[in-house]
N, C-alpha and C positions, 0 to 999 in steps of 0.2 A: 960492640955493634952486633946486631940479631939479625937475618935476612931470615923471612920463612915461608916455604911456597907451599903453602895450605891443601891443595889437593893432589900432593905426590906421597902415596904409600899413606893414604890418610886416613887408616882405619886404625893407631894408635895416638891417641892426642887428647887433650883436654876439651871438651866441648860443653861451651855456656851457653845456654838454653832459655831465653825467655819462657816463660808462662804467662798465660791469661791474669790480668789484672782484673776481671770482675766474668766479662762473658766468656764462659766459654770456648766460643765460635772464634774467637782471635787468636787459636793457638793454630801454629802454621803445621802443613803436611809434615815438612822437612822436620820439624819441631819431633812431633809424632814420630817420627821415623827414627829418629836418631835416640829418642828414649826407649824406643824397641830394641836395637840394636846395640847401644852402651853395654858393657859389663856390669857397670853397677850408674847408679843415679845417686848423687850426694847432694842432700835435702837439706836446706835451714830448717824445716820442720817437717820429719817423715810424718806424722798425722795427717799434716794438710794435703803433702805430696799424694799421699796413699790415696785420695778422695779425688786428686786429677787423674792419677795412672789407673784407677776402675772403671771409672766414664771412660775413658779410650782404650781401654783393654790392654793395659802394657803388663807386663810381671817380671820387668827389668828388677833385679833385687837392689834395697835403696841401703844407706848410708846417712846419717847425719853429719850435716857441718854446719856448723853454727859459730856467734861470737866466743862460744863458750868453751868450744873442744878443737877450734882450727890448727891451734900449735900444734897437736897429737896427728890430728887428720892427715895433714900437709904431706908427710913425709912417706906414712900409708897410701896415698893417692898417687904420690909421684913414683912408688914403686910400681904401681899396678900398670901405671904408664909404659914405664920402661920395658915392663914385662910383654907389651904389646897389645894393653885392654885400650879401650876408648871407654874414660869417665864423662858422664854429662854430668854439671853443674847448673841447678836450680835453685831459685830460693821461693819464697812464698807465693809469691804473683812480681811479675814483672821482669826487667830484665838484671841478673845476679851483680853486683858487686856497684851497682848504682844506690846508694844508702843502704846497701845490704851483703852479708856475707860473701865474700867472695876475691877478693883483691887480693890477698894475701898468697891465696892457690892459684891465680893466673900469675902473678909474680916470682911464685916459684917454677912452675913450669916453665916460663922463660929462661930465668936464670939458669934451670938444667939443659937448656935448652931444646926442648919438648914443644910440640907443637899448643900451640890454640886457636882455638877454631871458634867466632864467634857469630850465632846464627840470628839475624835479626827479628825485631819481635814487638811486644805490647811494651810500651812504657809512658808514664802516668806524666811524665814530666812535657813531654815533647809532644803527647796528646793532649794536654793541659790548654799548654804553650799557643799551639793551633788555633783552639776553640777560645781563647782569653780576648782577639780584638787586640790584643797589644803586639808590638814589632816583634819579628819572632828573627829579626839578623841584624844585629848582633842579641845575641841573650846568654845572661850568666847563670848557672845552676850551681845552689849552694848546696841543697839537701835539708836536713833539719838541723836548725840553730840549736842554741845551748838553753838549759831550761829555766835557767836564772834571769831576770831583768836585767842586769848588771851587764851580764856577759852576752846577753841579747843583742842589746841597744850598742855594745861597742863592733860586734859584726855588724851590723847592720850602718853605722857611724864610716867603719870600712869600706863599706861598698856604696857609700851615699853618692860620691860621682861618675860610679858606673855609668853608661852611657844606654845598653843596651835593658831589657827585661833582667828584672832576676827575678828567677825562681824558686824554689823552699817548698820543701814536703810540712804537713803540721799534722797532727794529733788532733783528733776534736777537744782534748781537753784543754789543748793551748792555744788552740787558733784565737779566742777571742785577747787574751794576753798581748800574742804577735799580733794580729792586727792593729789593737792599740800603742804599741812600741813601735810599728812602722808610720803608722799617725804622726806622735811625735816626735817620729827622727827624721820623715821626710815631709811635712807640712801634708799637702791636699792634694796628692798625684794621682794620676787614673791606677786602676788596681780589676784584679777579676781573683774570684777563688774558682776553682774546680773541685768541686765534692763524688765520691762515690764514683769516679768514671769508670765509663763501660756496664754499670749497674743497673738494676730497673730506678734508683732515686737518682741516675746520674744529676747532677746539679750545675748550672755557671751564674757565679751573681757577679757582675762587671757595673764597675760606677769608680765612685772615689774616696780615697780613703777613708774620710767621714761618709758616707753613703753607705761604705761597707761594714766599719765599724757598728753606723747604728745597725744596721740590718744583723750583724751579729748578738747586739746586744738583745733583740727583742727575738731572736728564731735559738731552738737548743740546736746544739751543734753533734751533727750525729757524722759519723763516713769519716772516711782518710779525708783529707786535703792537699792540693795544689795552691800556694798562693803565689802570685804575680804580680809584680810592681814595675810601675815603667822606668827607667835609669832616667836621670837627668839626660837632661836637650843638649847637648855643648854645643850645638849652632846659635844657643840661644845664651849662651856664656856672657855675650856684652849687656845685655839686657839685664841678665842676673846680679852680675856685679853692679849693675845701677840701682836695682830696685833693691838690692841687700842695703845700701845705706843712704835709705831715707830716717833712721832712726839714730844714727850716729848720732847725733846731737841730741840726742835724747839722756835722762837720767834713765835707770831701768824704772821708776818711780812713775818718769814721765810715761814712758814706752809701756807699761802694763795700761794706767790710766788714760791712753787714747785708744788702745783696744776697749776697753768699757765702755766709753764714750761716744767711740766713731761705730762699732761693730756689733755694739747690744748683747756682747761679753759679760760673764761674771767675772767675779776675783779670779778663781780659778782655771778659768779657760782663757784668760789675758794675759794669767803668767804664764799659763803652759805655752801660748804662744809668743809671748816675749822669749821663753827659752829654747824654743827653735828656733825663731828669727836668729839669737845671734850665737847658738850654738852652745849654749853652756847650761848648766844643770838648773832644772825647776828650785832646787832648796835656796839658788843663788838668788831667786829672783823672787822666790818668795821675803826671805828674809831680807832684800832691798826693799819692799813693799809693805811688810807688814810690820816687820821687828826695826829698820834702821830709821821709820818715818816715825 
């Protein structure tokens, strides 16, 4: 058990430090202050760091921490602690150990028992979240998924009866991917991306998942991303279990060929939805439809 009363003798301790996710203007006084004041400042990437602390005139000396070198860090930081410095913890933009370096050195300062001190701030996720039109209580944040289809589609299979928003950071170069894998693993639910926020290109394109999908396919994908999906309804759980099995009596033969039929579907867009409808892999349903007829 840990009790920690954060501003007794609070000039030795770990301090996590957001930074501005795009403007500037969103890094807070208290922010400022505590970077002047640090011993030292431990950067996921002193370059980028060095280009915040000039525009506000800090010359706190900096430190890297990264995925790369935190085993080695760790131990250095929690001396400096002990010894009566106050380290600020930053990472690129936003707030530190949220998808980014940082958990590992709040984890040990616990354990030593060492204070931490965390100063609130810009974060992309919760700012997203906001601006999305989707319910933002309950909401799950996952961070960025895995970069395999494979391994995509089964987090994502995971969290398919989530109730509340889930969130996910993406890459421009995989957002069009994830949005197509969230397509087919959760049918047509309302969705919003947030691009570039706090930027002059800030971005929100809010609709559904086919609305967003195409909108992806025809625009390049430039900026970080936020994407957001709504969780399943579970007030709406009776409903669902009725309208999942109006195709039970269907072959998967029959059930692709009344998509074609009824919806002005191709082959391919009847199987892919035959295999959300009832949960199991497109190969299955292709080769019901094309190879076992």
């Amino acid at each position: 058990m840990n009790i920690q009363k954060s501003f007794e003798n609070e000039d030795a301790a770990l301090y996590v430090v957001p930074t501005p996710i795009g403007n500037l203007e969103d890094i807070t006084y208290r922010a400022i202050r505590m970077l002047k004041e640090a011993s030292v400042i431990a950067a996921e990437d002193t370059r980028n760091t060095k280009k915040l602390l000039h525009y506000f005139e800090i010359e706190t000396p900096l430190i890297s921490y990264h995925e790369h070198n935190h085993q080695s860090r760790v131990n250095q930081l929690m001396e400096r602690i002990k010894d009566g410095e106050m380290v600020a913890l930053v990472s690129d933009a936003g707030m530190p150990a949220i998808s980014d370096p940082g958990v590992e050195l709040v984890q040990a300062a616990i354990a030593e028992e060492l204070k931490v001190i965390v100063l609130p701030g810009a974060n992309a996720a919760l700012s997203a979240l906001v601006g999305s039109g989707l319910t933002t209580q309950p909401f799950t944040f996952y961070g960025f998924l895995p970069r395999k289809k494979k391994e995509k589609k089964q987090i994502l299979e995971d969290l398919q009866k989530t109730e509340g928003t889930i969130v996910f950071y993406e890459s421009p170069y995989r957002v069009k991917d994830t949005v197509e894998v969230i397509q087919e693993t959760y049918g047509n639910r309302n969705m919003a991306l947030g691009r570039e926020l706090t930027k002059r290109f800030e971005e929100y394109v809010r609709g559904t998942t086919e609305e967003i999908f195409s909108w992806c396919m025809k625009n390049e994908m430039r900026g970080e991303f936020v994407v957001m999906v709504e969780g399943r309804n579970m007030s709406d759980e009776a409903d669902i279990r009725q309208e999942s099995t109006w195709w039970e009596s269907m072959t998967l033969h029959e059930h692709v060929t009344y998509y074609i039929s009824t919806s002005g579907f191709n082959s391919k867009e009847a199987i892919k939805q035959t295999a959300v409808d009832r949960g199991i892999p497109k190969r299955e349903v292709y080769q019901a439809y094309h190879i076992q007829t």
